[in-house]
C-alpha positions as CSV (number, residue, x, y, z in Angstrom):
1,X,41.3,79.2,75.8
2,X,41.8,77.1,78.9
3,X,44.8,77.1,81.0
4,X,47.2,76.4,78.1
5,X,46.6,78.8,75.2
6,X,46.5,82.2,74.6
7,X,44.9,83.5,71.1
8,X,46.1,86.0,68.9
9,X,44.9,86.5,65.1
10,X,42.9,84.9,63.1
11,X,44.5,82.8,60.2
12,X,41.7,81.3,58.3
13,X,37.9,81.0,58.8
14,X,35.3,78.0,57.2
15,X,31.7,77.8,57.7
16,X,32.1,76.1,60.9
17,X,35.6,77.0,62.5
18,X,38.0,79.6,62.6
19,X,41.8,78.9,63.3
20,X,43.9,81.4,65.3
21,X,47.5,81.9,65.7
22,X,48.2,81.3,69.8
23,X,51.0,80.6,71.7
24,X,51.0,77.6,74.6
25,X,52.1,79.1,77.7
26,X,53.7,76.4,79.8
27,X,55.7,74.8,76.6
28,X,56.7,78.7,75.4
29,X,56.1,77.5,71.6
30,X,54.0,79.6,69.0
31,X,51.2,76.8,67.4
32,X,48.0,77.1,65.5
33,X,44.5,76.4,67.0
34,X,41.3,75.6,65.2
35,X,38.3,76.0,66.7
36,X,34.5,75.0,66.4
37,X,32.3,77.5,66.3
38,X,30.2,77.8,69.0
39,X,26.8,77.2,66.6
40,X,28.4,74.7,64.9
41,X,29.1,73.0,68.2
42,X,25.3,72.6,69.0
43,X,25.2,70.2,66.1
44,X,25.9,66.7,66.9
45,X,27.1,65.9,63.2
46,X,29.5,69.0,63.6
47,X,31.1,67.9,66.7
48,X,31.5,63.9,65.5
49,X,33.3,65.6,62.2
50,X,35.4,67.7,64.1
51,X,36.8,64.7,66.1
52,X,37.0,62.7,63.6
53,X,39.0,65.0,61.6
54,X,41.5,65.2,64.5
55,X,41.9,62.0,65.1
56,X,42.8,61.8,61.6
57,X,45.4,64.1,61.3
58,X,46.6,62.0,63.8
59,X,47.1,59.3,61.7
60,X,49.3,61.3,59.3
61,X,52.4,60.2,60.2
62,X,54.9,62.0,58.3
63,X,57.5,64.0,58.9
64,X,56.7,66.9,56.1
65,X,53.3,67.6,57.9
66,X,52.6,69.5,60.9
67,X,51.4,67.1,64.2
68,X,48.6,67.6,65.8
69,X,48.7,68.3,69.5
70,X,46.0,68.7,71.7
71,X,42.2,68.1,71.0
72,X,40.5,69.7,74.1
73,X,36.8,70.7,74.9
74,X,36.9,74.2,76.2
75,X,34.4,77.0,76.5
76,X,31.4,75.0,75.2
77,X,33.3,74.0,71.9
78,X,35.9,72.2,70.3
79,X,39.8,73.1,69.6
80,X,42.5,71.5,68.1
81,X,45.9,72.3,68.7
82,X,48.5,71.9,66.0
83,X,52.2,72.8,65.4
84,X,53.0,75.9,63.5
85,X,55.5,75.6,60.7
86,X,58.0,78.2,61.1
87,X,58.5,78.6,57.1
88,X,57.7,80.9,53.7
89,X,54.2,80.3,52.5
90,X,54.3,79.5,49.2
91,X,50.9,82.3,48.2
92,X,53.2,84.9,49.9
93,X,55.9,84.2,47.1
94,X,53.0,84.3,44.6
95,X,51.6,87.3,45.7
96,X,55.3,88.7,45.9
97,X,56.0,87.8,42.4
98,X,59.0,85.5,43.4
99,X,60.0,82.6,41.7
100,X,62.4,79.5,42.2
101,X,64.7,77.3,40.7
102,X,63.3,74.4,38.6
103,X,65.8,72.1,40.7
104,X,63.5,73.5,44.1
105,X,60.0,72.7,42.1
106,X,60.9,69.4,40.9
107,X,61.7,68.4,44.7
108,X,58.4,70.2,45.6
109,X,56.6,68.0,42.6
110,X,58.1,64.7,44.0
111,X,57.5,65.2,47.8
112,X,53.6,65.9,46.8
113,X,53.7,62.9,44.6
114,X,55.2,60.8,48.1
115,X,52.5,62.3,49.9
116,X,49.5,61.2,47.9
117,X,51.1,57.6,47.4
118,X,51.0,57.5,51.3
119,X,47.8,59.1,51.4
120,X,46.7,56.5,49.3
121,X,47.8,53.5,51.0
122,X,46.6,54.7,54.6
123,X,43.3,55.9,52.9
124,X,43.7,59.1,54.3
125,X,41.1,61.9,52.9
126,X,42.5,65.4,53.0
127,X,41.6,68.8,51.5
128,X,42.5,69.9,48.3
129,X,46.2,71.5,47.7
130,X,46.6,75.0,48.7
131,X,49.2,77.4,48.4
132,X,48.9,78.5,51.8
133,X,49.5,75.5,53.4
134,X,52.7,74.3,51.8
135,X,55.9,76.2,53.2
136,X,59.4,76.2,51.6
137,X,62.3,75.3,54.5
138,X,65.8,75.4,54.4
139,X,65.9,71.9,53.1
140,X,62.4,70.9,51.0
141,X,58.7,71.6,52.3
142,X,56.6,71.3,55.0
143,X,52.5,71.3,54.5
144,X,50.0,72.3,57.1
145,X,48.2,68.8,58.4
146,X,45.1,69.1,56.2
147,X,43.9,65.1,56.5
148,X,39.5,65.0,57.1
149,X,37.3,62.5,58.3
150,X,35.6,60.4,56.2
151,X,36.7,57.7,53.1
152,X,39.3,58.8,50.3
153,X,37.8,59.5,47.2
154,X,38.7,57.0,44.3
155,X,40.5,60.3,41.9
156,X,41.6,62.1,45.5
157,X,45.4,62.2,44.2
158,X,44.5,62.9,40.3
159,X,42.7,66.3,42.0
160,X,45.6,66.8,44.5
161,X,48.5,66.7,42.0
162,X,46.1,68.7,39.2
163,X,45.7,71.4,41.5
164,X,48.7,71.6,42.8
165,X,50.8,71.9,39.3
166,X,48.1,74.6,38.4
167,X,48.7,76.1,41.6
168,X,52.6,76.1,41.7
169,X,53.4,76.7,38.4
170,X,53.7,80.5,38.2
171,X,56.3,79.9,41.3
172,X,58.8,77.9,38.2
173,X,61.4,80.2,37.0
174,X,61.0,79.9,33.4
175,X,65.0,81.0,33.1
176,X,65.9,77.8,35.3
177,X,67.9,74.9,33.8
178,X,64.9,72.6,32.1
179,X,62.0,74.1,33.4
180,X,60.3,73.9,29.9
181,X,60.5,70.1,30.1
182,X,59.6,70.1,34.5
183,X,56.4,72.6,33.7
184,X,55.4,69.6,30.6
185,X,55.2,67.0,33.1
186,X,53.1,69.3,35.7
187,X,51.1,69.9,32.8
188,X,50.4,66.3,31.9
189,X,49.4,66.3,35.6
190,X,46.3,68.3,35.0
191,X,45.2,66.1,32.3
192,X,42.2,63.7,33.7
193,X,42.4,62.0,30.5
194,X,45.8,60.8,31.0
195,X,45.8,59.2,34.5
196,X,46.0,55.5,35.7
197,X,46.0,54.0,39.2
198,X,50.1,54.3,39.1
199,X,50.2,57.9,38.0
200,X,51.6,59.4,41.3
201,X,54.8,56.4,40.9
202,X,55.1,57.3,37.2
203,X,55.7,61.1,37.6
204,X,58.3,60.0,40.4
205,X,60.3,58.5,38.5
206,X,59.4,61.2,35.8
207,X,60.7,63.9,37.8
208,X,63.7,62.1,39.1
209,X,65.2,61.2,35.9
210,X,64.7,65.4,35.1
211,X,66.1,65.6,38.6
212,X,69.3,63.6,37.5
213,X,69.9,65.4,34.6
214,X,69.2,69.1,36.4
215,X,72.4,67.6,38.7
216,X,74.2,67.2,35.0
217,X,73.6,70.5,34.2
């Protein structure tokens, strides 16, 4: 793909992209391009999403999510280069049957709950929480960039933290030191009925008081 990447396997395919693993030659780094498809890039409202969506990404700032690198026009489409994260993926420990210390969750909890409060202020829209995207590191989480064009949705973070508790909870170790009151609060998460404006700020300082007495422990 140009003069700077070289394609490998595909990762993930959509209706109208597919992103590879590649490597870019002259940097010697590993990193993760998405690409239009070629039919989808004979649609004007394709191409302006696309870009959009990039440009996006670029706007979220933050140092738990991946940076976008290069947006480029190659071989009559669209790719976007983007750093690879060099971490587990959280649906391989799923699928491994692995599980992890409530203290390691509750960090995981909080760090999503940051994310959509930042989300929120810069109005960012993003896709919905997946497993695949969120990798454990030696020291907390790292997520794939997954911000879109367009506006936020009003409930964006009430769906972001519902999935993600629903998502992550067979990852709890049930054995841990208070995971029976840490999985309560991620259920309270995935109750619609029980959210307010300040929900994301609320289980912050839910889960750090847990946090606090987890250190106790």
């Amino acid at each position: 793909m140009g003069q700077q990447y070289i394609l490998s396997s595909i990762i993930e395919e959509s209706a109208d992209t597919i992103t590879y693993a590649a490597s870019q030659k002259d940097m010697r780094r590993d990193v993760i391009v998405e690409t239009l498809r070629p039919q989808a890039a004979m649609e004007p409202r394709k191409v302006r999403f696309f870009i959009e969506t990039a440009r996006m990404q670029t706007r979220l700032e933050h140092p738990s999510v991946a940076a976008p690198l290069e947006l480029l026009e190659a071989e009559g489409t669209w790719h976007l280069a983007k750093e690879k994260i060099k971490g587990e993926p959280l649906d391989m420990m799923v699928s491994n049957g692995r599980v992890l210390p409530s203290e390691v969750i509750c960090g995981l909890m909080q760090q999503l709950c940051r994310a959509c409060i930042y989300m929120d202020m810069e109005r960012i829209a993003c896709a919905p929480f997946a497993l695949e995207h969120t990798y454990l590191m030696e020291t907390g989480f790292r997520f794939d960039n997954m911000a879109l064009a367009g506006p936020r949705p009003r409930n964006a973070s009430m769906h972001y933290l519902a999935n993600a508790a629903r998502l992550i909870a067979p990852l709890l170790d049930m054995n841990a030191v208070l995971a029976t009151p840490l999985l309560r609060i991620m259920e309270h998460m995935r109750l619609a009925g029980a959210w307010r404006p300040l929900s994301p700020v609320l289980f912050i300082e839910d889960l750090s008081r847990l946090q606090m007495e987890m250190q106790r422990c």
